[in-house]
Backbone as CSV, one residue per row, in Angstrom:
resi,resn,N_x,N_y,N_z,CA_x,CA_y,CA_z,C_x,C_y,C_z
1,UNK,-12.513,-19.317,63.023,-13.097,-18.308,62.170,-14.538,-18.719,61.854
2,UNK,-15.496,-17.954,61.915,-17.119,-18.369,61.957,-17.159,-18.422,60.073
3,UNK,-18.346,-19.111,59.696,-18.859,-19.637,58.673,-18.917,-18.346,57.573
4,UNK,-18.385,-17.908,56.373,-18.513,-17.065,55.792,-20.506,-16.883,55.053
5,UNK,-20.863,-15.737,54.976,-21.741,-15.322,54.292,-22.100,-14.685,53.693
6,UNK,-22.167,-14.597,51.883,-21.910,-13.332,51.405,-23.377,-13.010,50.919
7,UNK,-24.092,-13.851,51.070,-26.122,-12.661,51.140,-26.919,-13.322,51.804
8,UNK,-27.735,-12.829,52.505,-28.765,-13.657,53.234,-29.307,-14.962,52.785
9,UNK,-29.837,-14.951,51.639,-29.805,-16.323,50.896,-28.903,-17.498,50.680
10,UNK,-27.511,-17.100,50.873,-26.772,-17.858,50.635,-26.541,-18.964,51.753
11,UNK,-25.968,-20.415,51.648,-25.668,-21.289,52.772,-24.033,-20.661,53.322
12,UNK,-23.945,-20.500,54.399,-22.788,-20.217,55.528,-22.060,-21.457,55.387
13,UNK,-21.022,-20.887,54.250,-19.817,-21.582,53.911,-18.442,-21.629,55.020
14,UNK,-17.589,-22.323,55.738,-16.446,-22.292,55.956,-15.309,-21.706,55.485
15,UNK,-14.469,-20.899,55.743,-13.285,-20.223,54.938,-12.408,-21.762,53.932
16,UNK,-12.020,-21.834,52.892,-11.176,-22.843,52.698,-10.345,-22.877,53.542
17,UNK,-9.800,-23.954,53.674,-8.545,-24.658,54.748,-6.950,-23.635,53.231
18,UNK,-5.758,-23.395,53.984,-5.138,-23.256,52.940,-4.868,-24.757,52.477
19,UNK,-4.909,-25.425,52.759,-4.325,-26.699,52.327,-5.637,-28.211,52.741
20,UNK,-6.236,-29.186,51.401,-7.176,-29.953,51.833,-6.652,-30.566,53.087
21,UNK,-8.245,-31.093,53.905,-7.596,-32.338,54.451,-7.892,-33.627,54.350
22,UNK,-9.157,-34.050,54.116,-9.118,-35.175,53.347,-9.665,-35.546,51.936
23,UNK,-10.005,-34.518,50.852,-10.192,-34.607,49.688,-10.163,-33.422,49.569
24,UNK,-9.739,-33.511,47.948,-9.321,-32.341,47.077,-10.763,-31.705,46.245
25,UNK,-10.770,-30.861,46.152,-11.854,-30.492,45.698,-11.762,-30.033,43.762
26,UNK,-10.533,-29.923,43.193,-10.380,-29.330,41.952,-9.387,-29.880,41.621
27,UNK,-9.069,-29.944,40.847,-7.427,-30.400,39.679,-7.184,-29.121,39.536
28,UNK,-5.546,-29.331,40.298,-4.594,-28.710,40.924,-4.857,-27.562,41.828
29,UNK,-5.435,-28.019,42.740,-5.593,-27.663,44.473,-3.992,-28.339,44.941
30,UNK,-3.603,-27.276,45.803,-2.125,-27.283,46.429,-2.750,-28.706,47.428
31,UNK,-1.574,-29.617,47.274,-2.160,-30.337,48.662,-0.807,-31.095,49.657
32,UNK,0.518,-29.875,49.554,1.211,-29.694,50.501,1.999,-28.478,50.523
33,UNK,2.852,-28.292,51.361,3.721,-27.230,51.293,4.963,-27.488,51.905
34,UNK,5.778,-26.874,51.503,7.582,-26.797,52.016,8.385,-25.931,52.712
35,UNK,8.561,-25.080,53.351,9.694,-24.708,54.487,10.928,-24.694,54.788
36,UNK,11.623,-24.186,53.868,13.108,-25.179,53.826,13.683,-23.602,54.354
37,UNK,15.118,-23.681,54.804,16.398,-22.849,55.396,16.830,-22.638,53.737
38,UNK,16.925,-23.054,52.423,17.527,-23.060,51.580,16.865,-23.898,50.156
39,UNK,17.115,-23.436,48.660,16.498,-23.721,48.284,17.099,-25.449,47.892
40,UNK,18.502,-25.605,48.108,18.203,-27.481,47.980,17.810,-28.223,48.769
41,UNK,17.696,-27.554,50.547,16.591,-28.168,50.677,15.288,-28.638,50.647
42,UNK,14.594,-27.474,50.290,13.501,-27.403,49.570,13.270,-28.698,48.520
43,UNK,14.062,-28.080,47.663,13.996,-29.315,46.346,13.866,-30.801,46.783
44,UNK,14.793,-31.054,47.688,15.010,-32.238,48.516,13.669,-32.689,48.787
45,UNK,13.308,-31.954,50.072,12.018,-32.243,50.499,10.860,-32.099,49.563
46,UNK,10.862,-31.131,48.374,9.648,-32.095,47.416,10.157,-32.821,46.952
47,UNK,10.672,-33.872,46.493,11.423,-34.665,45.758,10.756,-35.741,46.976
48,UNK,10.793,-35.820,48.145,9.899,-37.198,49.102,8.695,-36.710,49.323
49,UNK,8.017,-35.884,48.770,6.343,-35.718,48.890,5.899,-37.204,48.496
50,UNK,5.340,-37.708,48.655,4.294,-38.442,48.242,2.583,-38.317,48.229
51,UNK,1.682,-38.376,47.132,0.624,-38.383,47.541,-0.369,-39.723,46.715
52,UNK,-1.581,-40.318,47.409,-2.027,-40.949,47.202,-3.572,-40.759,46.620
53,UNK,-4.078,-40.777,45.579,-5.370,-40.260,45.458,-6.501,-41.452,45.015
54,UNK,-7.690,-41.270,45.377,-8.835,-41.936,45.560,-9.840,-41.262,44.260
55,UNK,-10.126,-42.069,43.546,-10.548,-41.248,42.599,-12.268,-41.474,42.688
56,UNK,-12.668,-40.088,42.640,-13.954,-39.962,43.618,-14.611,-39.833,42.179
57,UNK,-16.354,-40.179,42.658,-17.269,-39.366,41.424,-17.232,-37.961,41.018
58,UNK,-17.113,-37.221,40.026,-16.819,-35.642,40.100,-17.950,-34.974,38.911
59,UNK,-18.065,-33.850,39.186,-18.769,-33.488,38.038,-17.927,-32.215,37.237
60,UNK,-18.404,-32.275,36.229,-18.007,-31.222,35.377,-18.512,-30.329,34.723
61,UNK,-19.878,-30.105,35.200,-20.651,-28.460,34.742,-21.660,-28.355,36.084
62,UNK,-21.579,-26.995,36.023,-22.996,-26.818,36.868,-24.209,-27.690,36.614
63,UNK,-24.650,-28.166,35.549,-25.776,-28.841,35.118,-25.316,-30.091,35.804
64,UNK,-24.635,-30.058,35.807,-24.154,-31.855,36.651,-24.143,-31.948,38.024
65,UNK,-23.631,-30.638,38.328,-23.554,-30.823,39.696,-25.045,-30.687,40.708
66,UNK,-25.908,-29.974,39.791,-27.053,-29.875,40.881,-28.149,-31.155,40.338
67,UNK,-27.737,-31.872,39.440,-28.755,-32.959,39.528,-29.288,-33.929,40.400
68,UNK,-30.153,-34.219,40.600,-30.458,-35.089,42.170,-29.548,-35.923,42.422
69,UNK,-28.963,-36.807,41.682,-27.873,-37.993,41.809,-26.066,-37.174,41.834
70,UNK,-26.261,-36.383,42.090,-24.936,-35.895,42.074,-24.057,-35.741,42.945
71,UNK,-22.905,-35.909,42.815,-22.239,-36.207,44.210,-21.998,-35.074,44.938
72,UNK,-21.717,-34.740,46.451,-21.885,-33.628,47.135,-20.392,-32.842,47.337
73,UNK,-20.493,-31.679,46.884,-19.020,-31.026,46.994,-18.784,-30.310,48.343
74,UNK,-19.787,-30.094,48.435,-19.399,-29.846,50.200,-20.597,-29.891,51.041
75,UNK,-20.465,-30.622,52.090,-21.520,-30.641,52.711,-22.423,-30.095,53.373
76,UNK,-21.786,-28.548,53.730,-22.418,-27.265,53.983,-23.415,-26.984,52.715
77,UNK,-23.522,-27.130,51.385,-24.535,-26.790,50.182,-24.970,-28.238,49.613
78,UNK,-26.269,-28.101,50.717,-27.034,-29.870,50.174,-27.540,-29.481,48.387
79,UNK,-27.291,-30.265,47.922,-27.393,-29.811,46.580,-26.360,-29.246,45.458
80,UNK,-25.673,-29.324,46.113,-24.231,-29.108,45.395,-25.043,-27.312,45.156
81,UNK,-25.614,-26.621,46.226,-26.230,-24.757,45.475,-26.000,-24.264,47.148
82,UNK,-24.810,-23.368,46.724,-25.020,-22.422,47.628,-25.446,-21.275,47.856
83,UNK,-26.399,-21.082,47.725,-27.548,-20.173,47.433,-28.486,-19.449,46.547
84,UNK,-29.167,-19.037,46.678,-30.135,-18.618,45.534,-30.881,-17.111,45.678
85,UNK,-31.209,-16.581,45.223,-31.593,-15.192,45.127,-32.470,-14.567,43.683
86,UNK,-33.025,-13.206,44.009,-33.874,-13.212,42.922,-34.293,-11.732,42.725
């Protein structure tokens, strides 16, 4: 699927993945899914999910995120700004 763009100004974002693949981008982003014939299996199989997390630099306002030292949320928008307009 080609790079989404919703105004000329904007940077040509990627569709999200339904599911991350190697970092999460938000608190509580889905980061598996289940398939079961039935619902105890289901249960079953989340019950052995395991996940392991890396706890990254993050920001928590827009003002944070576009400051020069700020860490990059996706690498398609250098600047943590995907676009600008006027």
């Amino acid at each position: 699927m080609p790079p989404l763009r919703f105004h000329p100004g904007m940077a040509a974002v990627p569709p999200p993945p339904v599911l991350p693949g190697d970092r999460v981008r938000y608190v509580g982003q889905p980061v598996a899914a289940v398939v079961a014939d039935a619902r105890s299996l289901a249960r079953d199989a989340l019950d052995r999910i395991e996940v392991e997390y890396e706890a990254l630099p993050a920001v928590g306002s827009v003002e944070a995120a576009i400051a020069p030292a700020a860490p990059l949320v996706h690498a398609e928008a250098p600047g943590n700004v995907g676009g600008s307009w006027r």
